[in-house]
C-alpha positions in Angstrom: -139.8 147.1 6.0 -142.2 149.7 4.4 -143.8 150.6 7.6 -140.2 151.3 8.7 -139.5 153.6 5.7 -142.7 155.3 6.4 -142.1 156.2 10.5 -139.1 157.2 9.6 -140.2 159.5 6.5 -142.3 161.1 8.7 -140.0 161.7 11.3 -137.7 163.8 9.7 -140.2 165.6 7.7 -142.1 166.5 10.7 -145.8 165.6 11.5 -146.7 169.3 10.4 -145.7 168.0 7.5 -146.8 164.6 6.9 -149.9 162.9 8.5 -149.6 158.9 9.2 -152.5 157.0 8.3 -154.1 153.7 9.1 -153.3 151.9 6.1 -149.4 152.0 6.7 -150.0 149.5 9.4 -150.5 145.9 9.1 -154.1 144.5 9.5 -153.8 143.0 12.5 -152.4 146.3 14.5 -154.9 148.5 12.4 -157.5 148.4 15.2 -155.1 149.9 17.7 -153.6 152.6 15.8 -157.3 153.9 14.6 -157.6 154.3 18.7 -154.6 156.2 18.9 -154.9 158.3 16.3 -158.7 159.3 17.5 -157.3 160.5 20.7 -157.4 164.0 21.6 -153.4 165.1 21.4 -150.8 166.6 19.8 -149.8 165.1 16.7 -146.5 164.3 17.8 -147.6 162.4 20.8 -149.9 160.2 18.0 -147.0 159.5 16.4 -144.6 158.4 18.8 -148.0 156.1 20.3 -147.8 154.6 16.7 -144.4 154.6 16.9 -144.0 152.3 20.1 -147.2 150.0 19.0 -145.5 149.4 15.7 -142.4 148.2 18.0 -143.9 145.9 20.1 -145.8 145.1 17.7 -143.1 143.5 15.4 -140.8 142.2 18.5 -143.7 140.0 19.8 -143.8 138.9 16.4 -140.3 137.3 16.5 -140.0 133.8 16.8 -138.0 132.2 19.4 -133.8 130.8 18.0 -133.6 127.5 17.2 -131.3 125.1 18.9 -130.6 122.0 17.1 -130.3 119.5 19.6 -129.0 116.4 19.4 -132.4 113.7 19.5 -130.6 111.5 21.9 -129.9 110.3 25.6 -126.4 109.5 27.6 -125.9 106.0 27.3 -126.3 104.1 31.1 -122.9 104.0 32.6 -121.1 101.0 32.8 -118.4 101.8 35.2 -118.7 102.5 39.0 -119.1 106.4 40.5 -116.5 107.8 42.7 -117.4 107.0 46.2 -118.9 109.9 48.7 -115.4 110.8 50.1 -113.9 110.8 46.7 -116.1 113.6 45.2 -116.0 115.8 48.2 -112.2 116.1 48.3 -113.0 116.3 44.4 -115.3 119.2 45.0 -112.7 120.2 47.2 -109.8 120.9 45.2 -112.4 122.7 42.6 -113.4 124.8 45.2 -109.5 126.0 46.0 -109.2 126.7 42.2 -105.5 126.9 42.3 -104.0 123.0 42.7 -104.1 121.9 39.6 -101.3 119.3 40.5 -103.7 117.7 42.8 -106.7 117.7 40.3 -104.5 115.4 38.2 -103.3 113.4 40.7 -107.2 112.9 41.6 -108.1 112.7 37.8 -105.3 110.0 37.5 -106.7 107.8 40.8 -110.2 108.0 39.4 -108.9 106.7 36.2 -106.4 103.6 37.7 -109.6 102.8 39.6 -112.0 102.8 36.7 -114.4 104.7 38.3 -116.7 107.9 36.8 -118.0 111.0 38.5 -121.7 111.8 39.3 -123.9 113.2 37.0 -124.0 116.3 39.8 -120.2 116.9 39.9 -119.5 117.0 35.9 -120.6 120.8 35.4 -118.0 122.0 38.1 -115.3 119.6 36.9 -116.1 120.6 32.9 -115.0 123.8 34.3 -112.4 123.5 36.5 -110.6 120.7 34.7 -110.4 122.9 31.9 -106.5 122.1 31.3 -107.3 118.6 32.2 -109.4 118.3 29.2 -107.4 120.4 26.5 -104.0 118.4 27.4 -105.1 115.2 28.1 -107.7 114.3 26.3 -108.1 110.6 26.7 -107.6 110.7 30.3 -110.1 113.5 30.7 -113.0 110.9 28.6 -111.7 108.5 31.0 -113.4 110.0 34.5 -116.5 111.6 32.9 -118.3 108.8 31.7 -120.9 108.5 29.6 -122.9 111.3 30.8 -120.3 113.3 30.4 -119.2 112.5 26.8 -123.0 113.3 25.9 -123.0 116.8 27.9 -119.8 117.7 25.8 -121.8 118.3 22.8 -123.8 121.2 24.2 -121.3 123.4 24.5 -118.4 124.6 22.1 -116.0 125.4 25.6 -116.9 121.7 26.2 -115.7 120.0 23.4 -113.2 117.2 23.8 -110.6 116.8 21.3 -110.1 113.5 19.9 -106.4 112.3 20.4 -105.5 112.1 16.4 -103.9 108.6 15.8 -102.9 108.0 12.1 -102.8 104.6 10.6 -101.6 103.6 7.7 -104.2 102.7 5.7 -104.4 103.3 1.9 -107.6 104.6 1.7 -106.4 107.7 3.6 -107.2 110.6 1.4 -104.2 112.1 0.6 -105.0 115.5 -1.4 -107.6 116.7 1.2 -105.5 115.7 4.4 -103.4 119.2 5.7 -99.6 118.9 6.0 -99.9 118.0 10.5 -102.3 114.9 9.0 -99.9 113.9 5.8 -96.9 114.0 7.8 -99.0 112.4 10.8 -99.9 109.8 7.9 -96.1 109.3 6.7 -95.0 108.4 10.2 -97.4 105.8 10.7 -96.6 104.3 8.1 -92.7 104.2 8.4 -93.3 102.2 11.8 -94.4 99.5 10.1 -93.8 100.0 6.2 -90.7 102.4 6.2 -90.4 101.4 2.3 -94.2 102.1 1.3 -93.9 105.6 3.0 -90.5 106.8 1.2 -92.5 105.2 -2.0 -95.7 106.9 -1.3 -93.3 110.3 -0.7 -91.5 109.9 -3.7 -95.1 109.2 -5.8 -95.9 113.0 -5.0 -92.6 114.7 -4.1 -92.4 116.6 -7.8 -95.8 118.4 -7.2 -95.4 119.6 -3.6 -93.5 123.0 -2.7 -90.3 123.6 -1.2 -92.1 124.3 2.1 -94.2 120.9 1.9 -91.1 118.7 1.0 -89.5 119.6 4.0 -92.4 118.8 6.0 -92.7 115.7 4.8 -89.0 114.9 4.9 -89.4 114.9 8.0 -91.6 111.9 8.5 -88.4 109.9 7.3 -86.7 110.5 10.8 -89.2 107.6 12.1 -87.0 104.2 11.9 -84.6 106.1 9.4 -81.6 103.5 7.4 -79.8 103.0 4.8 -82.5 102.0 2.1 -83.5 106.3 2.5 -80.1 107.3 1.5 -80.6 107.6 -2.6 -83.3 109.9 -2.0 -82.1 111.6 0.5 -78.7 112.3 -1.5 -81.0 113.2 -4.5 -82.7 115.7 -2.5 -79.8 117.3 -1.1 -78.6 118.7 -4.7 -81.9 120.6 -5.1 -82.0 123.9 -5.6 -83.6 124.9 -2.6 -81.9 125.5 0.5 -84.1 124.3 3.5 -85.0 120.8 1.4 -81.1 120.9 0.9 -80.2 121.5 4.6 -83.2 119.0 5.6 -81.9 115.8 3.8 -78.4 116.5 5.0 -79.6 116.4 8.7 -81.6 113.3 8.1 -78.5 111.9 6.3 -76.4 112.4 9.1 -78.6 109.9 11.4 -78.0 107.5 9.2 -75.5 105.4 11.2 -73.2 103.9 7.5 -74.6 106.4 5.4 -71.8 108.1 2.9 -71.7 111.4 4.4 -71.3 109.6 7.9 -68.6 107.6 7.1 -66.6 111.0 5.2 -67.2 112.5 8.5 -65.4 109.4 10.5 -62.9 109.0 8.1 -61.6 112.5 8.6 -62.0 112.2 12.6 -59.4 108.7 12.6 -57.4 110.9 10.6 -57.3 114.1 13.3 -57.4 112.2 16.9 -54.8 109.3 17.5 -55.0 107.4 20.4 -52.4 105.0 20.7 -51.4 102.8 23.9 -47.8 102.8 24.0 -46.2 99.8 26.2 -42.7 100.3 28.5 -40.5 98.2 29.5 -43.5 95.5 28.7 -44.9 96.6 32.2 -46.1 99.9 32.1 -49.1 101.2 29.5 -49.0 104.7 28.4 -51.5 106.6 25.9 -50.8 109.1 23.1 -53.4 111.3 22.2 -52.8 113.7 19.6 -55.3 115.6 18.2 -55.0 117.8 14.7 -57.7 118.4 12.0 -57.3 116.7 8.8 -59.6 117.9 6.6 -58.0 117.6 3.6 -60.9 116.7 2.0 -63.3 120.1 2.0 -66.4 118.6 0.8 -67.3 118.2 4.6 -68.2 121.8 4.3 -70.9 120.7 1.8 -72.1 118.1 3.6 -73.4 120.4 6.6 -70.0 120.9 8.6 -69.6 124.6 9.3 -66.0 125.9 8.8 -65.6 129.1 10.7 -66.2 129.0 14.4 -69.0 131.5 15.6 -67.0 131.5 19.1 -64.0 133.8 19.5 -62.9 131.4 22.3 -63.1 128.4 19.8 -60.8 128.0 17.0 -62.0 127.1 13.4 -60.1 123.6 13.9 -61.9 123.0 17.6 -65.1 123.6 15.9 -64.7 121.9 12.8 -64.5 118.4 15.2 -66.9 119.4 17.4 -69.1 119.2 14.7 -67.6 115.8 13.6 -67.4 114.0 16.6 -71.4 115.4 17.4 -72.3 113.9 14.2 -70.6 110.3 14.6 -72.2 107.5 16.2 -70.5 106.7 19.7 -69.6 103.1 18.8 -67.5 104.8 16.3 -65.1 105.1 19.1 -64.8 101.4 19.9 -64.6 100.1 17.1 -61.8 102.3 15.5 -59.9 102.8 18.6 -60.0 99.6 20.0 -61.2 100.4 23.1 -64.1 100.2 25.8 -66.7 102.6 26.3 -64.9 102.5 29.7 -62.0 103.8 28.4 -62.8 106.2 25.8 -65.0 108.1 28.5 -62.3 108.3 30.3 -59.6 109.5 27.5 -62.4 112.1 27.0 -61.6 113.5 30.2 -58.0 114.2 29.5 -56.9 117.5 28.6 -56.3 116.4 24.6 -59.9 115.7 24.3 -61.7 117.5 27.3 -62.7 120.4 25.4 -64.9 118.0 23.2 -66.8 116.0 25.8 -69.7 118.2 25.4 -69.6 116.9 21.8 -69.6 113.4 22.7 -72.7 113.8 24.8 -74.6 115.4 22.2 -73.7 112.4 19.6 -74.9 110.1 22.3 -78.0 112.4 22.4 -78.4 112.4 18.5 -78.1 108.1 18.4 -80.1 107.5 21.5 -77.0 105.0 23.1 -77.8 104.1 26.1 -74.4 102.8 27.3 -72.6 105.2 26.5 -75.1 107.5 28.5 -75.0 105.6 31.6 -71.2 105.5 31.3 -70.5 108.7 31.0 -73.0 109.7 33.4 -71.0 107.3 36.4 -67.8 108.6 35.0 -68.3 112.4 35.0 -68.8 114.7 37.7 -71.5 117.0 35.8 -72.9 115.4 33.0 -75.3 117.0 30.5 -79.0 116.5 31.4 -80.2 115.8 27.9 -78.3 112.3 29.1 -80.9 111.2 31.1 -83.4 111.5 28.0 -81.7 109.1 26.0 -82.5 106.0 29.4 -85.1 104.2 29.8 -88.0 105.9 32.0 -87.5 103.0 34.3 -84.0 103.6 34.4 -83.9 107.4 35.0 -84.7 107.7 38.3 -81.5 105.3 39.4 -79.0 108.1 37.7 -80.6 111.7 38.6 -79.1 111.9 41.7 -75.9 112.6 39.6 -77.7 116.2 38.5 -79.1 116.9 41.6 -76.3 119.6 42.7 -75.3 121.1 39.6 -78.9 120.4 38.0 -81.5 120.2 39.9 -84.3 120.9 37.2 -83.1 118.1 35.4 -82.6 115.6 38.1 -86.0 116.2 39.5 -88.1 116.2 36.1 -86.0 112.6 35.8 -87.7 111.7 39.5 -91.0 112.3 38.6 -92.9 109.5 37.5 -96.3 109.2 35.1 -97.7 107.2 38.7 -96.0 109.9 41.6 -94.0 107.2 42.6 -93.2 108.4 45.6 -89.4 109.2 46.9 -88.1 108.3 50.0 -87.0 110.3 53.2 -83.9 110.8 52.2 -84.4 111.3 48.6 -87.2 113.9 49.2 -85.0 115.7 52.1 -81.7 115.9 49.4 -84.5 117.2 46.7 -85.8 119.7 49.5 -81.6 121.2 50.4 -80.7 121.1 46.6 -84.2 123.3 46.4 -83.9 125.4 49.3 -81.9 128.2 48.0 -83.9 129.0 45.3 -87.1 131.0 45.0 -89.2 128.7 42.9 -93.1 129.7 43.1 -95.4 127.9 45.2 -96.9 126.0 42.1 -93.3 124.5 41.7 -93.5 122.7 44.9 -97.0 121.8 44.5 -95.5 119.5 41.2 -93.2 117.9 42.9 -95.2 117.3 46.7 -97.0 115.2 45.6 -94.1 112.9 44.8 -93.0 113.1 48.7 -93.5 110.2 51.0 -95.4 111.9 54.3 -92.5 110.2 56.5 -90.7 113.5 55.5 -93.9 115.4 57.6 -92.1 115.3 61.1 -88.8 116.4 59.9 -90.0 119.1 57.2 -89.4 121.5 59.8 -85.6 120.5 59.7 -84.9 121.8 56.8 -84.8 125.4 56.6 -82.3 127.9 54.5 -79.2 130.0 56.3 -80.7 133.1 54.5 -82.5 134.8 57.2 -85.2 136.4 54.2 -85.3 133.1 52.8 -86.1 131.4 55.9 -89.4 133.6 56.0 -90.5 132.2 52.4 -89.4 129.2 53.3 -91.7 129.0 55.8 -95.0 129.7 53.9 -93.3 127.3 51.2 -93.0 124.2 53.6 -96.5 124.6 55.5 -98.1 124.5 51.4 -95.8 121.0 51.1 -97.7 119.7 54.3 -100.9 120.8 53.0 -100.4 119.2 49.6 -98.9 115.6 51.1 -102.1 115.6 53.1 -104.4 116.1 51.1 -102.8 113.8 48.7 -103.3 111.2 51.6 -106.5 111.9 51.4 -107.2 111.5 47.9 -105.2 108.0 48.1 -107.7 107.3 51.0 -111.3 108.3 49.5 -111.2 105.8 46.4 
């Protein structure tokens, strides 16, 4: 550092001004600069020689960065490696950079198969499976292997997250955990100790922040009952207003809870449905709908009482709100009829206007026969329906969307294994599509759920829009391309 000072001393002085000498350079670089300095030149020509010796002088002097490297090999491989034709369409797909669909259908066979890639293919995979490994994790560990696990740690863009899964143990360290892993935590164990966790909430709720409470109130949603409600009421008369509005919400999945039951008390009084007999033949219904909220502490309880919608009256809104926040069964067992029936009295001017409702409450409680019922019975059902089935079951009822829904009906179709859909199916998908201008990474999603029977008659199918029939055409020969190399993937394992 005092050589430093020195050159630089001397260079805005001037060397008319101030001479260098030998002594201001280390020992070891005092032999050279004597030879400089005897030279026969200018002064400033000296001193810019001392200059650059001094440079190299000290940057040959640097020692190299240190790398701290892991002292360790990849464990051998105990699975199988991907067959020849396996990693070429594998190298492939990397090569065309832009078919990510098929990298995970190739991801997913490698995985069902329990096989690993080479050693040679994991740089090029590490980077082109980039999503692969930020989204899915534990399917991405699945394919590299050992060898691949052990190059992860070299690089920080290489890094595999480890898929977080909270248990319930006691030892869990509570005051250093951040809110994701207390919550995480919480709802761990409410699957298998729903009292401990509302005990272990209400051991710390005094000391936590508005902000944190209603974090962790959230954790209660997981297997949710009656034995929550005392807190939850408690927690609802607090000062602040997002705790307040929290616990109400959570109290209103709470099939028997108090405010629940307020809430269907007030509906049987508003909507009568009465089955009137004549002449001991004939059945007719009565419906007759009118608020009766005579009781206004519904507006406390969450239940908004002016309607936001110019097109809605306050009453129309009021049980909307009601019948969203009921439990379906509610209908059968107060009414006296079947879910049949009541979807169908739903239907009926009196109570059309709230069928919307009705889905959303089957929604909110998860019943699942009341979503296939009103699914069969209604001409365009909400898609959010089709959440509340069984994955197994899905597929059976999105046929009912395809016209009026088609981005619902066809996210129902797909399948975690591309099981594949039939000619027909995958020609109805195709028409309900065609119209559309979805991008050519839409259709390479859902080609790879197409059976390649559709490959002759592809052609077939083409759009009465004479501009569409031009992007149609690029868009079918891209869903050949796609089924056949899916083929080939199925093929090469």
């Amino acid at each position: 550092m005092q050589l430093k000072e020195t050159l630089v001393n001397t260079s805005l002085l001037g060397t008319g001004k101030k001479q260098i000498s030998v002594s201001d350079f280390p020992d070891a670089l005092q032999p050279e600069i004597t030879k400089v300095l005897g030279q026969n030149e200018d002064n400033e020509t000296k001193f810019l020689k001392t200059c650059a010796a001094a440079f190299n002088y000290y940057r040959s002097g640097i020692e190299p960065i240190k790398i701290e490297v892991a002292a360790n090999v990849a464990e051998d491989e105990t699975l199988p490696f991907c067959k020849y034709e396996a990693v070429r369409v594998l190298d492939e797909i990397l090569e065309a950079k832009n078919y990510d669909s098929l990298l995970i259908f190739w991801t997913k066979r490698c995985a069902e198969k329990n096989q690993v890639i080479p050693a040679q293919m994991l740089v090029k995979y590490f980077e082109g499976a980039d999503a692969i490994r930020r989204a899915s994790p534990a399917l991405f560990k699945k394919v590299i292997g050992n060898r691949g696990l052990w190059l992860s740690q070299f690089t920080k863009e290489w890094t595999i997250k480890d898929v977080v899964e909270f248990t319930p143990k006691e030892e869990y360290d509570w005051e250093t955990g951040d809110i994701y892993e207390r919550v995480g935590h919480l709802r761990a164990m409410r699957e298998n100790d729903a009292a401990g966790a509302l005990e272990k909430l209400k051991s710390v709720w005094k000391v936590e922040n508005a902000n944190t409470r209603v974090e962790l109130l959230a954790a209660l949603s997981t297997n949710i009952s009656k034995d929550d409600e005392e807190f939850l009421i408690a927690s609802s008369n607090e000062k602040s207003v997002k705790v307040k509005e929290k616990a109400l919400a959570l109290l209103q999945l709470i099939h028997n809870s108090e405010v629940v039951k307020t809430f269907e008390t007030i509906l049987k009084q508003s909507i009568e449905i009465k089955q009137r007999n004549m002449l001991g033949i004939i059945s007719r219904i009565n419906i007759e709908v009118k608020l009766q909220a005579g009781d206004e502490s519904i507006y406390k309880m969450g239940i908004d009482s002016l309607s936001v919608n110019k097109q809605k009256t306050d009453e129309t809104y009021v049980l909307e709100q009601l019948i969203m926040k009921v439990p379906p069964v509610f209908w059968t067992r107060e009414y006296n009829f079947t879910i049949t029936e009541m979807v169908k009295f739903f239907e009926r001017p009196e109570l059309d206007k709230f069928s919307q409702a009705l889905s959303l409450a089957v929604v909110r409680f998860k019943d699942t026969a009341w979503a296939k019922e009103i699914i069969e019975q209604t001409d365009y059902p909400d898609g959010l329906l089709l959440s509340v089935l069984p994955k197994e079951e899905r597929r059976q009822y999105a046929m009912k969307f395809l016209k009026n829904n088609v981005d619902t009906a066809i996210s129902a179709l797909q399948t975690e294994n591309y099981q594949e859909w039939d000619v027909k199916l995958t020609r109805d998908v195709l028409l309900a599509l065609i119209e559309k201008s979805y991008s050519k990474s839409y259709y390479q999603s859902i080609a790879l759920y197409m059976s390649p029977a559709i490959l002759p008659i592809i052609k077939e199918v083409s759009p009465q829009d004479e501009k569409m029939k031009i992007y149609w055409d690029g868009i079918s020969e891209e869903i050949e391309k796609l089924i056949r190399f899916k083929e080939i993937i199925k093929t090469a394992f």
